[in-house]
N, C-alpha and C positions, 0 to 999 in steps of 0.2 A: 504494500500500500504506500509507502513512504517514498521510494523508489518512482512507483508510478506519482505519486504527485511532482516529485523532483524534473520526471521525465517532462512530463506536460510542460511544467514551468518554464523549464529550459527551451524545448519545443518552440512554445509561443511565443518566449522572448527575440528567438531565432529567425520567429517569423515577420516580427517584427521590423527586427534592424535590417535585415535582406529588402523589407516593402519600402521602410524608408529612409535608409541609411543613415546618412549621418545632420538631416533634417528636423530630427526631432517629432514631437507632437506637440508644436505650440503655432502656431500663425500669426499674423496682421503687429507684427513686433520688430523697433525698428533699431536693430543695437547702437550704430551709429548718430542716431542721432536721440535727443535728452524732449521728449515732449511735455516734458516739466517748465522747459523753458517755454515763452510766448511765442507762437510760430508765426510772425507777422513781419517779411520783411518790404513791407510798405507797399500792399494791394501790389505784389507778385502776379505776372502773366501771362500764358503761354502766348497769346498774338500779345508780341512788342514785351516780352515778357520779361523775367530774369531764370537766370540758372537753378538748378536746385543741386545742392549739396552732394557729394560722393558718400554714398549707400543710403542715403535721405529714402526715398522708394524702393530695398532691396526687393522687391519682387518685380518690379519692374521689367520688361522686355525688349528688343527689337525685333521685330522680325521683319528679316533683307532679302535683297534679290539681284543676285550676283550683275544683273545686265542695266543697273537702275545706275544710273551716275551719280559721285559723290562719296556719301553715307552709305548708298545702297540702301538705307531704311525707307518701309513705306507703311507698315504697320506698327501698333505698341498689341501688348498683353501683357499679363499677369501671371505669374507662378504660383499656382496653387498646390502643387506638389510635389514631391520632385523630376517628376518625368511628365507633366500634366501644366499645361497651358490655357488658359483661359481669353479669348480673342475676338473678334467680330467678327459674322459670316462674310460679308460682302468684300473683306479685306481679299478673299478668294477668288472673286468674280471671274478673272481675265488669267487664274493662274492654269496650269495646266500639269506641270510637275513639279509638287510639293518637295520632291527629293533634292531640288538644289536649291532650296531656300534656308536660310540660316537663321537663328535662331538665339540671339546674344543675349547673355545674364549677367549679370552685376556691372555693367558699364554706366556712366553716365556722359563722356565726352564719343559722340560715337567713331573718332579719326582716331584717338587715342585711348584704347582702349583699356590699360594699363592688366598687372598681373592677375589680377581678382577676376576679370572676366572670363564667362565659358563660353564656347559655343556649342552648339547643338543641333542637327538635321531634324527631320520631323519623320516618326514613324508612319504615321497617321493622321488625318485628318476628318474630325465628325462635325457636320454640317448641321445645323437642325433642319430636320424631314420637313417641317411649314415655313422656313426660310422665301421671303418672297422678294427678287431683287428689283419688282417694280416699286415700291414703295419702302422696301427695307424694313417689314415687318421679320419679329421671329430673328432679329439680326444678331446671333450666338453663334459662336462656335467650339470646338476643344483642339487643341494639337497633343497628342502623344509624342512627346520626344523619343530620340532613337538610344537614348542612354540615361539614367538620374544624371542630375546636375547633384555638384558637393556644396552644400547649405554654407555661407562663411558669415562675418558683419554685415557685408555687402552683398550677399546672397541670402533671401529668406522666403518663406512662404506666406500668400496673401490668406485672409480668411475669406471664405463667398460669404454674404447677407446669409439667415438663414431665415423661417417664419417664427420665429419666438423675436425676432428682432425689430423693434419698432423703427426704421427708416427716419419716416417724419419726424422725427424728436430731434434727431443727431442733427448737431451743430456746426461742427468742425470739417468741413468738407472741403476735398480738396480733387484736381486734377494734375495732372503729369502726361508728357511725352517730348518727342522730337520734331512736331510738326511745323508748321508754319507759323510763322512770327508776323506776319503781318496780317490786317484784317483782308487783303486780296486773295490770299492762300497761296503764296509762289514762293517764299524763301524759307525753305526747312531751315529747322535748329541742328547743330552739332551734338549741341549740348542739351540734356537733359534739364527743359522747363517744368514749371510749379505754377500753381497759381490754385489761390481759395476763392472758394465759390458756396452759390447758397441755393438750395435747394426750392425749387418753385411748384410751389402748388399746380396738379397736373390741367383742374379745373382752368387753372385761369391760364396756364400753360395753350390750353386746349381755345381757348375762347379769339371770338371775332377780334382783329388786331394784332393777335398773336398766330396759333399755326392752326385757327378755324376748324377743328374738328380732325388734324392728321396725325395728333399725339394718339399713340394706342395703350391701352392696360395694363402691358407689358414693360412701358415706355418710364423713366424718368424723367423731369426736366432739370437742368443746372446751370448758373449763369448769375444776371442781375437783370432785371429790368432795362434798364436804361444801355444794357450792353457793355461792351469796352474792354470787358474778359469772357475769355471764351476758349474752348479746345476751335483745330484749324484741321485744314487737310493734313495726312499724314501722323495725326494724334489717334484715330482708331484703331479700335480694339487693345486701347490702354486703359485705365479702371479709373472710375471716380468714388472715390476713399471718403469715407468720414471715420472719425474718431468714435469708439465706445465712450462712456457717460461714463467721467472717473475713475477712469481705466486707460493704460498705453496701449490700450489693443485698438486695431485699424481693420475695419471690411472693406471689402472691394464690393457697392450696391449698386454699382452700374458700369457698363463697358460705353465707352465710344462709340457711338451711332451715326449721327448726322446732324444735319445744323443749315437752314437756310441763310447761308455767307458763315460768316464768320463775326464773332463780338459785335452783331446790330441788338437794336432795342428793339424788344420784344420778340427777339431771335435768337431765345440762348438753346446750348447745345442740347439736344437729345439723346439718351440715353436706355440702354437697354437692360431692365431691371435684373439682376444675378436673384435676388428673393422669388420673383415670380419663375425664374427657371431653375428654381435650386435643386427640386426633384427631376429635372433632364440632367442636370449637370452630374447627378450619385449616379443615376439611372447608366447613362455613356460610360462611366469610371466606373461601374457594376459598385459601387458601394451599396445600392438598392437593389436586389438579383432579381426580383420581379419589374421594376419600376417602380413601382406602385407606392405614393407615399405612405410613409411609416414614421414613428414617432423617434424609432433606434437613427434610419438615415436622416431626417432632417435636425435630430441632435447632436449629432457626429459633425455637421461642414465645421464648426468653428473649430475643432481638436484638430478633422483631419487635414486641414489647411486647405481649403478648395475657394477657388474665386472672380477677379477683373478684365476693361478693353476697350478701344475708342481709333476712327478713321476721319479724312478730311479730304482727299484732295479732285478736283477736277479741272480738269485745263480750258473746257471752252464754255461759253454760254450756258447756262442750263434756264428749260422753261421757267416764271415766274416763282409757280407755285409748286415745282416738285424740289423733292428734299435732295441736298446734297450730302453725296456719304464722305468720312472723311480721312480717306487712305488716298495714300501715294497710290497713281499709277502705274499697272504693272506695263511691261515692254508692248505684249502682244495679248489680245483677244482669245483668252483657254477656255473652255469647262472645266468643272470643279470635277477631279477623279471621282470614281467609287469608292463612300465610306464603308471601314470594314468592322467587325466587332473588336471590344477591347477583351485582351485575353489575363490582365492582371484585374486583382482584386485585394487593393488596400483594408487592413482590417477596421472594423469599427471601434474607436479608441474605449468611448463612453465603455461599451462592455467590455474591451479589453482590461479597462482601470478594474471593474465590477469584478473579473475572473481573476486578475491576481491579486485581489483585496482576498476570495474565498479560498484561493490557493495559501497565504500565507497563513491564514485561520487553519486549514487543515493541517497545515506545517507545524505549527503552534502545538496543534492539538496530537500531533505525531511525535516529535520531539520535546515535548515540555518544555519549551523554552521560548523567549522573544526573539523573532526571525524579523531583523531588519530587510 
C-alpha cells in the first residue's frame, strides 16, 4: 500500500513537469516588473506611442513571416502555455504554410532580439469552425508550437478570463504590440509599445455614432471616447490585459480584433472576448475531453495558464463602414490549411492540488509521521 501511494505520487509528479516543464502552474505574473509601483508613464500609446519595458509583457509574442520586410512581424499573441499560443483568426487569412512562420518569445526590440528570446515554428494551427472573415466575427485562434518554450523573467504564461471573472469591474487595463505608431496605420514599431486603456460599455460601444449595431456578444470594446489611443494594424492577435482586484495577477480578456482606423473618437478598438471563448479554448487544448463546459475546466484556465491577441493592418481604401482587421499583411493570397486534432493533454491543476493534498494524508497515515 505504501509503495503504491509513493508510486502514484511520483507518477503524477512526472507527469506533470514532462506537461509543463519548467513553467510552472502560476500565470498572468510579471517578475520583471514591481506592479506595486504606479504604472502611469504619462497616457503611454501604441499609435504615436512609447516603448514598454524588457519583460514588462513576458507572455507577449511575435508572430513573422520570413518574406515581410523589416521586422518580419505582422501578428502579436499571447503565451498561454508552454507550447500553446493564443492569436486572432484573420491574422491567417492570406497564409498558406504555417510551417515557415516564426514565432518569437521574450523579445521586446524586434531587430535586437537579445539572449532571452526563443523562437518557435508552429505545429498546428486551430481556427475557430464559425470564424467568419466577412465581418470578422468568431475572430480566435490557437497555435500549437513545434517545441515548449523554457519559462524565464522574460518569458511567462498569460492567464485566459475565465466565467467566475467579473471583466466589467477590472480597472487596470492595458494593450501591447509592435504595430503601427501612427493613426494612418503604415509605420510599424520595432519596439514593443504599451498603452492603458479603458474598457467601454458594449451598449454604447454598439450604439448610432459609434459602430451602429457591428459590435457582436463575443466582442469587447477598449479605447477612450474621444480616441487618440488605440491598438493599429499589425497589433492583432496581441491580448488586452487588465489587472486582478488587489492582486499582481494579469488576464488576457480580449485578443486584437479590428478597429475602424485607428485612435478616432468613437472608434476604439474591438476586441475578441477570451471569457466568452474560454470553453473552445480547454475544448482545442482537450483540457475539457468532451467540450462541454464543466465546473473542473473553467476553474483550471487561471492555474493552467491559458489566454491573449490583436491585428491592424490594410494598405488601400477600405468601404466606409466595414471593419478593418489589424494585422500586417501577408506577401500573397493562401487558405488557411486543414486544422488537425490536438494530441497533448495538460493536466487539470485544481485536482491535481486536491490529489496530492489526499496523497500526503495517506502518506501521513502510512508512515506516522508529517510528510512535507
Amino acid at each position: 500500500m505504501n509503495w503504491l501511494g509513493l508510486l502514484v505520487l511520483m507518477t503524477v509528479a512526472g507527469l506533470v513537469h514532462g506537461t509543463w516543464d519548467n513553467c510552472g502552474w502560476t500565470c498572468g505574473l510579471r517578475p520583471m516588473v514591481s506592479d506595486s509601483i504606479p504604472h502611469d508613464y504619462g497616457m503611454t500609446r501604441i499609435v504615436g506611442g512609447t516603448g514598454a519595458l524588457p519583460g514588462a509583457w513576458p507572455w507577449m509574442v511575435s508572430i513573422q513571416h520570413p518574406r515581410i520586410p523589416g521586422t518580419k512581424h505582422f501578428c502579436g499573441g499571447s503565451l498561454i502555455t508552454a507550447d500553446w499560443v493564443l492569436t486572432a483568426a484573420h491574422c491567417f487569412d492570406k497564409i498558406k504554410k504555417i510551417g515557415i512562420l516564426n514565432v518569437v518569445i521574450g523579445v521586446t526590440q524586434l531587430t535586437k532580439p537579445g539572449s532571452e528570446a526563443q523562437v518557435r515554428r508552429i505545429k498546428k494551427l486551430f481556427v475557430h469552425e464559425n470564424y467568419r472573415r466577412s465581418d470578422i466575427t468568431n475572430d480566435i485562434a490557437l497555435l500549437e508550437l513545434d517545441e515548449p518554450v523554457q519559462c524565464s523573467p522574460y518569458i511567462q504564461l498569460a492567464c485566459v478570463a475565465e466565467p467566475a471573472l467579473r471583466v466589467s469591474e477590472l480597472q487596470n487595463c492595458w494593450i501591447a504590440g509592435w504595430g503601427s505608431t501612427t493613426k494612418e496605420g503604415q509605420d510599424s514599431s520595432d519596439s514593443l509599445q504599451e498603452a492603458k486603456v479603458q474598457l467601454i460599455d458594449i451598449q454604447l460601444c454598439n450604439s448610432t455614432g459609434w459602430y451602429a449595431g457591428k459590435i457582436h456578444t463575443h466582442n469587447l470594446c477598449a479605447g477612450y471616447p474621444e480616441g487618440n489611443i488605440d491598438t493599429c494594424q499589425g497589433d492583432s492577435g496581441g491580448p488586452l490585459m487588465c489587472q486582478e482586484k488587489n492582486s499582481d495577477y494579469w488576464w488576457v480578456v480580449g485578443i486584437t480584433s479590428w478597429g475602424k482606423g485607428c485612435a478616432r473618437a468613437r472608434r476604439p478598438g474591438v476586441y475578441t472576448s477570451t471569457l466568452y471563448f474560454s470553453d473552445w479554448i480547454l475544448f482545442q487544448m482537450r483540457l475539457s475531453p468532451d467540450g462541454s463546459p464543466s465546473p473542473t475546466s473553467r476553474a483550471c484556465s487561471h492555474f493552467l495558464t491559458t489566454s491573449h491577441f490583436w491585428i491592424h493592418y490594410i494598405t488601400t481604401p477600405q468601404p466606409p463602414l466595414k471593419p478593418w482587421p489589424r494585422a500586417t499583411p501577408s506577401p500573397k493570397p493562401m487558405p488557411v490549411p486543414t486544422m488537425g486534432k490536438v494530441n497533448s493533454c495538460p493536466f487539470p491543476i485544481k485536482i491535481l492540488m486536491e490529489f496530492f493534498i489526499r496523497v500526503k494524508e495517506l502518506l501521513q497515515q502510512i508512515f506516522g509521521q508529517n510528510t512535507s
